[in-house]
BAZADO-437912 format. One record per atom (N, C-alpha, C, O): residue in three letters; atom name; x, y, z. Coordinates in steps of 0.02 Angstrom, whole numbers, plus 50000, padded with zeros to 5 digits. Layout:
+---------+-------+-------+-------+-------+
| residuo | atomo |    c1 |    c2 |    c3 |
+---------+-------+-------+-------+-------+
|     ALA |    CA |     X |     Y |     Z |
...
+---------+-------+-------+-------+-------+
***
This chain:
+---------+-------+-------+-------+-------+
| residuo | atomo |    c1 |    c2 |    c3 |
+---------+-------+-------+-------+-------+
|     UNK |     N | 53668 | 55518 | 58317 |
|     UNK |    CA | 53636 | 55551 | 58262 |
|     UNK |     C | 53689 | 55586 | 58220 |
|     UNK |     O | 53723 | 55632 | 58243 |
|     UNK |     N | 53693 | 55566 | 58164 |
|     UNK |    CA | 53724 | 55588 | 58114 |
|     UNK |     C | 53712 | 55666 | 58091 |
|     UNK |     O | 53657 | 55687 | 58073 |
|     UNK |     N | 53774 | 55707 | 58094 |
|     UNK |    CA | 53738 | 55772 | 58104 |
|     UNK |     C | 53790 | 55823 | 58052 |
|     UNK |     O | 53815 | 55878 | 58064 |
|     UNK |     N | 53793 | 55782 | 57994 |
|     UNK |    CA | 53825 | 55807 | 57958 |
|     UNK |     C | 53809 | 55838 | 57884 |
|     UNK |     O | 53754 | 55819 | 57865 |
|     UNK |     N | 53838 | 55876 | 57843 |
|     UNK |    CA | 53790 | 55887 | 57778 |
|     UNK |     C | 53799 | 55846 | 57704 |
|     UNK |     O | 53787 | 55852 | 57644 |
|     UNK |     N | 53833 | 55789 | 57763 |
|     UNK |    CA | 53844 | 55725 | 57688 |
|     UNK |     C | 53768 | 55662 | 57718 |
|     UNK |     O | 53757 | 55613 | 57683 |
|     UNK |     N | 53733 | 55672 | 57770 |
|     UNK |    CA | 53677 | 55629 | 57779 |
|     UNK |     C | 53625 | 55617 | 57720 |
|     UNK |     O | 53600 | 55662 | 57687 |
|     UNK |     N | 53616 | 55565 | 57713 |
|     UNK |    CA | 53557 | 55567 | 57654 |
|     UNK |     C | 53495 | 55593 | 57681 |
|     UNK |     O | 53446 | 55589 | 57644 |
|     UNK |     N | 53487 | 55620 | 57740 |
|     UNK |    CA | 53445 | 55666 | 57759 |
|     UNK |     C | 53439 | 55720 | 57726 |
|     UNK |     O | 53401 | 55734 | 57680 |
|     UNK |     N | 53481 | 55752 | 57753 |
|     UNK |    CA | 53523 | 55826 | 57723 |
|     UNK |     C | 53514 | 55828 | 57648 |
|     UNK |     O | 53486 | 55867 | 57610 |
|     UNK |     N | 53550 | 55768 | 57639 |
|     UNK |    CA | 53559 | 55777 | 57518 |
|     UNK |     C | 53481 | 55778 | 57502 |
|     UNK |     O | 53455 | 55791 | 57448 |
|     UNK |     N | 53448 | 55761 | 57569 |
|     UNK |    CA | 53381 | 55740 | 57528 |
|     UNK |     C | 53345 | 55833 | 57527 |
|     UNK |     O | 53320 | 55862 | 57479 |
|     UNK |     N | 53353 | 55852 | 57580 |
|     UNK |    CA | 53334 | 55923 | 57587 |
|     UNK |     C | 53350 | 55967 | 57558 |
|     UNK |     O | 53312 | 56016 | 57558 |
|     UNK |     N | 53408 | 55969 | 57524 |
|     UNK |    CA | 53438 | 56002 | 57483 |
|     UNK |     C | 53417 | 55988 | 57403 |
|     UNK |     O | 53419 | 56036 | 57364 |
|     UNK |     N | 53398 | 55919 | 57378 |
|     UNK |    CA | 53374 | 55886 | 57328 |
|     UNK |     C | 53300 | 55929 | 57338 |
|     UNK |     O | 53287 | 55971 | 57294 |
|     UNK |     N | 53260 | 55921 | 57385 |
|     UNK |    CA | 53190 | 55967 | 57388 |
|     UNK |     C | 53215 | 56044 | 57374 |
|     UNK |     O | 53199 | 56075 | 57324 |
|     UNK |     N | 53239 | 56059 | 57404 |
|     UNK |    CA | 53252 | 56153 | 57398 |
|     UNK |     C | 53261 | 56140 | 57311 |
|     UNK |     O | 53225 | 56175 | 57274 |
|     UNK |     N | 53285 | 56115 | 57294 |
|     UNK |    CA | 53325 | 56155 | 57215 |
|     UNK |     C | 53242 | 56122 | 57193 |
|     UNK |     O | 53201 | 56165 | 57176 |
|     UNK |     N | 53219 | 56051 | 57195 |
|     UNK |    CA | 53164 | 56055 | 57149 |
|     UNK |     C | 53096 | 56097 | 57153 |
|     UNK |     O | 53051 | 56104 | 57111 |
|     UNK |     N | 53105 | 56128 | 57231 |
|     UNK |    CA | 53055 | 56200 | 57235 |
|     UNK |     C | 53075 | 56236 | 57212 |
|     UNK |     O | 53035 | 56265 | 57176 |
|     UNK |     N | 53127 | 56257 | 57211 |
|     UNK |    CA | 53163 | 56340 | 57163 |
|     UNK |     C | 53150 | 56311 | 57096 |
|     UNK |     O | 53121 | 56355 | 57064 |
|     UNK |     N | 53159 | 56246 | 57054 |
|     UNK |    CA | 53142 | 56252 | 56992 |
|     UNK |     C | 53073 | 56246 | 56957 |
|     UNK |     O | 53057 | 56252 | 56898 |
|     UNK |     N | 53032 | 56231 | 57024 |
|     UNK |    CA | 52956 | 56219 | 57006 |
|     UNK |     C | 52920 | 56286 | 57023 |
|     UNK |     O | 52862 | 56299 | 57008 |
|     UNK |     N | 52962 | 56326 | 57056 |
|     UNK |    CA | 52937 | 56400 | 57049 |
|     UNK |     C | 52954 | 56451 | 57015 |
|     UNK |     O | 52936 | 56509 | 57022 |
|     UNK |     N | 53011 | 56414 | 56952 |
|     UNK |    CA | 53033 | 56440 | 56913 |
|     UNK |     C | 53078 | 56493 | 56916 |
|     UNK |     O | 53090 | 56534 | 56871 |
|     UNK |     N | 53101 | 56491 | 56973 |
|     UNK |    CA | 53161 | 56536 | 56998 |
|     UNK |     C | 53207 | 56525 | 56970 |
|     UNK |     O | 53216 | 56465 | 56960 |
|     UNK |     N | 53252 | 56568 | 56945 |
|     UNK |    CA | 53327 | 56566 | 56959 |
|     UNK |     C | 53372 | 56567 | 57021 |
|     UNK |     O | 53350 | 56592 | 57073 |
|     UNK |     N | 53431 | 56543 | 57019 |
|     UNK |    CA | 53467 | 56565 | 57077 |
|     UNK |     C | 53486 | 56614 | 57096 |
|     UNK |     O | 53485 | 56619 | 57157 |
|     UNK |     N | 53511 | 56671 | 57058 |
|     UNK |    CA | 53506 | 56729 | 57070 |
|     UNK |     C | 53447 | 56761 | 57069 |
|     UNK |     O | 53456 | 56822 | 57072 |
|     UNK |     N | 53375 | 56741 | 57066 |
|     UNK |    CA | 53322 | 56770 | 57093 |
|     UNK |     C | 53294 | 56772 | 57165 |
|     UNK |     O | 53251 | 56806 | 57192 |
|     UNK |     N | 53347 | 56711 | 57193 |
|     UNK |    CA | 53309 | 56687 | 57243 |
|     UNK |     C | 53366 | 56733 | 57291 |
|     UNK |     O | 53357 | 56771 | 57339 |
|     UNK |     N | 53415 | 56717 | 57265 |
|     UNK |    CA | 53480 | 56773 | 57304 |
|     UNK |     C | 53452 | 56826 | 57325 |
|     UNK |     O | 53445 | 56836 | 57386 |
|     UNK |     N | 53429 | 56875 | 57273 |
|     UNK |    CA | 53402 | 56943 | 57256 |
|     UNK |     C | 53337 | 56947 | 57328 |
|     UNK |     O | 53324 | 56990 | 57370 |
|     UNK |     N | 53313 | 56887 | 57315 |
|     UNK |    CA | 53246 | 56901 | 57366 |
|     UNK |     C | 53264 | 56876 | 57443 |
|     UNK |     O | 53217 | 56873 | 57483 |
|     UNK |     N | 53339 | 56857 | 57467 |
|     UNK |    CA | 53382 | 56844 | 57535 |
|     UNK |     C | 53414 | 56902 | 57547 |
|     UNK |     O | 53419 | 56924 | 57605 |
|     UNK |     N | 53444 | 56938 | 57485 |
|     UNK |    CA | 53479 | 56971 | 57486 |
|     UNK |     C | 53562 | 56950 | 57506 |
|     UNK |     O | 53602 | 56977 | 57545 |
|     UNK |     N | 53568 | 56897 | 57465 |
|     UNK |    CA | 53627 | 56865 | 57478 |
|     UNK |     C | 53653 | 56848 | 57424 |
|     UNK |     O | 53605 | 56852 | 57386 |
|     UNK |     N | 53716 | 56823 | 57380 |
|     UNK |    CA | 53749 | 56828 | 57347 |
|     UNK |     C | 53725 | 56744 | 57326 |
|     UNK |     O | 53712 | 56693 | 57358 |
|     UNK |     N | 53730 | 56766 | 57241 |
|     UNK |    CA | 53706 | 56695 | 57197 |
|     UNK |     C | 53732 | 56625 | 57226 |
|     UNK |     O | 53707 | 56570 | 57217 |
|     UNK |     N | 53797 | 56642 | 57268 |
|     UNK |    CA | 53844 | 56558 | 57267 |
|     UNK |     C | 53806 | 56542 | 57351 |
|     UNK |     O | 53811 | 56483 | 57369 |
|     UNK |     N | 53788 | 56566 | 57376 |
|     UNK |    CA | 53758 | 56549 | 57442 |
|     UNK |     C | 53676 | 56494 | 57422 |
|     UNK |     O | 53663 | 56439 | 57446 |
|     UNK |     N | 53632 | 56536 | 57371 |
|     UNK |    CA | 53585 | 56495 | 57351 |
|     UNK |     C | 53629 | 56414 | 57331 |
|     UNK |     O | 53623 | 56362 | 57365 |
|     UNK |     N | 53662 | 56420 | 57282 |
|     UNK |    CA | 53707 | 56368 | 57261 |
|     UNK |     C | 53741 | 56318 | 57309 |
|     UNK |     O | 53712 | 56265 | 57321 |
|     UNK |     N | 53788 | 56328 | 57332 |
|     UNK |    CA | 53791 | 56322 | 57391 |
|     UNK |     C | 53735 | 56275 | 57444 |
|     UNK |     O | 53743 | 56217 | 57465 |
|     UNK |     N | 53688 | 56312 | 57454 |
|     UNK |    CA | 53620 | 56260 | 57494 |
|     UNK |     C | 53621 | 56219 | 57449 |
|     UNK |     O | 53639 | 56162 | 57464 |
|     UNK |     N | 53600 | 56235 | 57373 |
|     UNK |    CA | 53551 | 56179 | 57340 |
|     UNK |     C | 53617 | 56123 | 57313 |
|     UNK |     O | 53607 | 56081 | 57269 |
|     UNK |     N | 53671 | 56130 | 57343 |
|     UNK |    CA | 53738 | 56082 | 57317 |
|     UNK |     C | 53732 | 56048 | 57358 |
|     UNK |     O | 53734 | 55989 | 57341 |
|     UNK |     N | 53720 | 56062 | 57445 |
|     UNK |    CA | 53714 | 56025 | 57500 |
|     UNK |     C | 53810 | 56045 | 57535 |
|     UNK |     O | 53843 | 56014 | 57577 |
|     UNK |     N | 53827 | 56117 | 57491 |
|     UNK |    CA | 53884 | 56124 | 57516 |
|     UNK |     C | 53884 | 56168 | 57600 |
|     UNK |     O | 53928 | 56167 | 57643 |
|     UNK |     N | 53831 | 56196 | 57599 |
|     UNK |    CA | 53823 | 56237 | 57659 |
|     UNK |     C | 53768 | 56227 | 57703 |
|     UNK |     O | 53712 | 56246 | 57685 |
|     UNK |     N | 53778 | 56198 | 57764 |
|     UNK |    CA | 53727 | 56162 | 57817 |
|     UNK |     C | 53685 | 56236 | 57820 |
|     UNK |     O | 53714 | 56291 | 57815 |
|     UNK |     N | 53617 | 56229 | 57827 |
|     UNK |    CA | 53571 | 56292 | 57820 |
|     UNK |     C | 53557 | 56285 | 57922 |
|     UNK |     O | 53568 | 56233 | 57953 |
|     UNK |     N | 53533 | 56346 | 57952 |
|     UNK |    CA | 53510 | 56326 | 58008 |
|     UNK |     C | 53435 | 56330 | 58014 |
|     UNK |     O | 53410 | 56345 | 57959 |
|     UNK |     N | 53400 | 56322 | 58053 |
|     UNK |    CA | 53322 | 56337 | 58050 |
|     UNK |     C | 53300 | 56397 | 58014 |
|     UNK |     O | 53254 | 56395 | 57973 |
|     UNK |     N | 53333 | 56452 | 58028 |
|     UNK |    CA | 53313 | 56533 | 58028 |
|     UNK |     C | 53322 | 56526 | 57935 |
|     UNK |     O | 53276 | 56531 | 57894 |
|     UNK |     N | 53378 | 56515 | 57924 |
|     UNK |    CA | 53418 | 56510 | 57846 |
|     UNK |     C | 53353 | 56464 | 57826 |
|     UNK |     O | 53314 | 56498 | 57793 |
|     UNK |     N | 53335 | 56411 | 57833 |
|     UNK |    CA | 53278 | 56359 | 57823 |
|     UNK |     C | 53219 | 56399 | 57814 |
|     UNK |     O | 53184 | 56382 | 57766 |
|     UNK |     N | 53196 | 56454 | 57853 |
|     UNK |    CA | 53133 | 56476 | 57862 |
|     UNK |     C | 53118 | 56529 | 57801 |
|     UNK |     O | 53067 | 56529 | 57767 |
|     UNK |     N | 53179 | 56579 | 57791 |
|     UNK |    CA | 53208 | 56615 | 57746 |
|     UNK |     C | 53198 | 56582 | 57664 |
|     UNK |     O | 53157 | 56593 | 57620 |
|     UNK |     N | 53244 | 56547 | 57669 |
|     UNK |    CA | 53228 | 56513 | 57622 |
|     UNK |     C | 53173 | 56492 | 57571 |
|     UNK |     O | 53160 | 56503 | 57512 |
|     UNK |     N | 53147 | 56456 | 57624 |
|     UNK |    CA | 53081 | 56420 | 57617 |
|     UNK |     C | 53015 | 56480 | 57584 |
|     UNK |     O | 52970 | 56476 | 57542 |
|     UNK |     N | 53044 | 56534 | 57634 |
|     UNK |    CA | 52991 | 56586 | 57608 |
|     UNK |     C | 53014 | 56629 | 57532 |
|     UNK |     O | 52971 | 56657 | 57498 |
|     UNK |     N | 53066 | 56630 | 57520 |
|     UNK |    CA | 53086 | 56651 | 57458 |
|     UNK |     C | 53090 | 56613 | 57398 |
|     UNK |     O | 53115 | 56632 | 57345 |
|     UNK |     N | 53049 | 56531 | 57419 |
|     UNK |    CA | 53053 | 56472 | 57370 |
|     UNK |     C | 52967 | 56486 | 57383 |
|     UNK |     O | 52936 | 56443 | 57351 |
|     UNK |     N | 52929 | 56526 | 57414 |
|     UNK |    CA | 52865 | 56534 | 57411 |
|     UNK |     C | 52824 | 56473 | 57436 |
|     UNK |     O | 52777 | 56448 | 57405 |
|     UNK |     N | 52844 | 56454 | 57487 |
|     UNK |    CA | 52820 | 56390 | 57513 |
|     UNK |     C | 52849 | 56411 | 57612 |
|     UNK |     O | 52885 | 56458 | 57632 |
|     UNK |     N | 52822 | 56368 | 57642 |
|     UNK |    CA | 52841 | 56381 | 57724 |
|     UNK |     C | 52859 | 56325 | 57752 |
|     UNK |     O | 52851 | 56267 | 57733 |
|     UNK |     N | 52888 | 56349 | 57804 |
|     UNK |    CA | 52913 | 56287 | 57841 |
|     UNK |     C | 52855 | 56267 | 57896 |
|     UNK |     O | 52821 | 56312 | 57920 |
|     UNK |     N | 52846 | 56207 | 57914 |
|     UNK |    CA | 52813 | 56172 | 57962 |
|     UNK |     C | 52802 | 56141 | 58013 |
|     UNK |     O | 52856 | 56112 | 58015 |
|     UNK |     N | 52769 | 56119 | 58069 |
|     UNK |    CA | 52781 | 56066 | 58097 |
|     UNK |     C | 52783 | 56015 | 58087 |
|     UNK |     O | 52827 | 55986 | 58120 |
|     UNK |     N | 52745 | 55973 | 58043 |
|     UNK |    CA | 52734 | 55921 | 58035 |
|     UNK |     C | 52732 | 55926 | 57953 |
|     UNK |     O | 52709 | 55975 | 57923 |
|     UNK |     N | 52758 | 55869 | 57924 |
|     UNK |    CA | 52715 | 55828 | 57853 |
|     UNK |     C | 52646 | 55840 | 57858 |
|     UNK |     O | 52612 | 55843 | 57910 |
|     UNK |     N | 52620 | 55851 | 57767 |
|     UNK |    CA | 52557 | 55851 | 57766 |
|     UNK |     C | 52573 | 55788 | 57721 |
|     UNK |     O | 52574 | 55795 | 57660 |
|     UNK |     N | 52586 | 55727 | 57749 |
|     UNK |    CA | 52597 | 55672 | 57700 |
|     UNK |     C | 52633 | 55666 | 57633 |
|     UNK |     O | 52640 | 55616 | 57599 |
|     UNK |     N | 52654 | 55732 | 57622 |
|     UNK |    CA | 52712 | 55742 | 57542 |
|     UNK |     C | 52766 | 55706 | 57555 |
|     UNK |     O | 52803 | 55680 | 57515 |
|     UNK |     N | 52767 | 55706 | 57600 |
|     UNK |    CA | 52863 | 55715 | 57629 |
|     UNK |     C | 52878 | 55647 | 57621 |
|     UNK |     O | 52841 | 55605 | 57647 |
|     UNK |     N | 52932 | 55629 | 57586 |
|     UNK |    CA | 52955 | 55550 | 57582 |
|     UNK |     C | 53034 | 55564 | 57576 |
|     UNK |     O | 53069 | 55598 | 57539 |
|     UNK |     N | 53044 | 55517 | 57640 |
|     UNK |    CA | 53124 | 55502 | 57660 |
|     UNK |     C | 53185 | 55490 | 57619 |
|     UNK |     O | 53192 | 55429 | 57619 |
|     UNK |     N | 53224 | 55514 | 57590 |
|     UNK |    CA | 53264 | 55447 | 57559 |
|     UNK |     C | 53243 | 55407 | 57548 |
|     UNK |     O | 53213 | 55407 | 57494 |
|     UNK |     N | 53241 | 55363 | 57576 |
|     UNK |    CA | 53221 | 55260 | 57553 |
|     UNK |     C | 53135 | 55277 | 57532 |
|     UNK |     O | 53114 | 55233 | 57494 |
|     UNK |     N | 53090 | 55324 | 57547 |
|     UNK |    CA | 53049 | 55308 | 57507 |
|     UNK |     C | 52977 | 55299 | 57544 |
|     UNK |     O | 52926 | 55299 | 57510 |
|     UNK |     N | 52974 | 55290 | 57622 |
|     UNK |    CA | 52934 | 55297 | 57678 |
|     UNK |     C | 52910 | 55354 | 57717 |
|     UNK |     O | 52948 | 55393 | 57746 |
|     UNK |     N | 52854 | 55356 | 57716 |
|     UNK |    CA | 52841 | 55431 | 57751 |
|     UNK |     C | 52861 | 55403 | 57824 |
|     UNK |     O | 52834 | 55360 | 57859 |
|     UNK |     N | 52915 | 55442 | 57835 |
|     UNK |    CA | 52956 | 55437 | 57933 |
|     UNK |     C | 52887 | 55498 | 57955 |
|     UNK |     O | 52878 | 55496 | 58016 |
|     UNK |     N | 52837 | 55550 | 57919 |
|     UNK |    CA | 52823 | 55571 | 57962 |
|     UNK |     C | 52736 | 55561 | 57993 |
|     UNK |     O | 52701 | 55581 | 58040 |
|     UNK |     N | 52730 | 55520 | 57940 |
|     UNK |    CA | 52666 | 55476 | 57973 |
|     UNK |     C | 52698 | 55413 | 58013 |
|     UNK |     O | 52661 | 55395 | 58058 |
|     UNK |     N | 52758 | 55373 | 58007 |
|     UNK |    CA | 52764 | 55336 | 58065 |
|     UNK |     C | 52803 | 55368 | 58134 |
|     UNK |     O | 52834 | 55347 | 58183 |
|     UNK |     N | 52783 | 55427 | 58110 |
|     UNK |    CA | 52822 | 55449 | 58199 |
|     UNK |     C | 52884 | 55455 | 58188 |
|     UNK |     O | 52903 | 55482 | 58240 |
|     UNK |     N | 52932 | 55448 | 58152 |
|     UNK |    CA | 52984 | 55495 | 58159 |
|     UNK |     C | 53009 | 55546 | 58132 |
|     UNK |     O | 52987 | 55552 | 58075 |
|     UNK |     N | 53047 | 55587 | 58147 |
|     UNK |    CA | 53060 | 55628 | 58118 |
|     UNK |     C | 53098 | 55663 | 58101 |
|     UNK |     O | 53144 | 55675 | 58140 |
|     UNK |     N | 53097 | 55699 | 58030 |
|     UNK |    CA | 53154 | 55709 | 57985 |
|     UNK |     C | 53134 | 55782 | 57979 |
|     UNK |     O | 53083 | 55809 | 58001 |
|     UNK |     N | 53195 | 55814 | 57940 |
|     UNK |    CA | 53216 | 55892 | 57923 |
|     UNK |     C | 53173 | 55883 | 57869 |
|     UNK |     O | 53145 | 55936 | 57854 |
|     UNK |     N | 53155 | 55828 | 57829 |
|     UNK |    CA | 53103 | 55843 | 57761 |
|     UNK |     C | 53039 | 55872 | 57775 |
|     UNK |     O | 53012 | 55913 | 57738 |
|     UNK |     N | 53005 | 55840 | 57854 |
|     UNK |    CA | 52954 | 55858 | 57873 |
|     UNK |     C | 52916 | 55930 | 57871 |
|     UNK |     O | 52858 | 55944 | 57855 |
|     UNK |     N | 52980 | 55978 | 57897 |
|     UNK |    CA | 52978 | 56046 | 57898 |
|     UNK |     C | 52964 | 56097 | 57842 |
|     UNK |     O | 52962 | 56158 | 57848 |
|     UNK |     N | 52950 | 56043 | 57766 |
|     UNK |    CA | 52940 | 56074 | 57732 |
|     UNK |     C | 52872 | 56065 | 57698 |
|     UNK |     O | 52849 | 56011 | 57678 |
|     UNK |     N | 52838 | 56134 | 57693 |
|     UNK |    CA | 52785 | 56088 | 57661 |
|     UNK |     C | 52786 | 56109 | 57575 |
|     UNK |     O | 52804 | 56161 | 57548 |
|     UNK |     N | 52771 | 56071 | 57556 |
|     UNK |    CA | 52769 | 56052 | 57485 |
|     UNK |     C | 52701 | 56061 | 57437 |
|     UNK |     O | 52664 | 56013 | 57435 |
|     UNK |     N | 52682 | 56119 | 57398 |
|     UNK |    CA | 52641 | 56103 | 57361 |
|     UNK |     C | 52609 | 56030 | 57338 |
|     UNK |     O | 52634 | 56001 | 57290 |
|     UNK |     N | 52553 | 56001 | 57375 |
|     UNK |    CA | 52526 | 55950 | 57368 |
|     UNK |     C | 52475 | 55941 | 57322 |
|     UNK |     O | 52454 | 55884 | 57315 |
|     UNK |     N | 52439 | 56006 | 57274 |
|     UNK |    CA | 52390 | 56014 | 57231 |
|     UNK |     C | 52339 | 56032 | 57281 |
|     UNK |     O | 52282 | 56045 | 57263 |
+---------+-------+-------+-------+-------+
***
């Protein structure tokens, strides 16, 4: 298992974080402000320059006003374009859930 923060896993999670911070109309330094962490750290995640860990993930997630999960509520699409979490496997995209309407 590829466990690095160049996986198209990873780019893909990081590709989700920034389009939740911009669909919640955040700034990056808003979202800093609400971690309490310095603007280049938000940056940073949403570059895919800094591997996040669960806790950083959970954090996150809650300051992008959305939560982390167990499972897909069916939003979640892989890289290539397949929900891995209705066929049973599973990905770091899963963990997020996503405004679905």
């Amino acid at each position: 298992m590829e466990r690095s923060i160049y996986s198209a896993e990873y780019q893909w999670l990081c590709t989700l974080l920034r389009e939740l911070r911009l669909e919640s109309g955040l700034t990056q330094v808003q979202v800093a402000e609400r971690l309490d962490e310095p603007q280049s750290f938000v940056s940073k995640c949403g570059a895919g320059e800094r591997r996040l860990d669960m806790i950083e993930l959970h954090h996150l997630a809650a300051a992008l006003g959305t939560a982390c999960r167990r499972s897909s509520n069916g939003c979640g699409q892989s890289p290539e374009g397949d929900s891995r979490a209705s066929s049973g496997v599973s990905t770091t995209g899963a963990f997020i859930s996503r405004r679905c309407g």
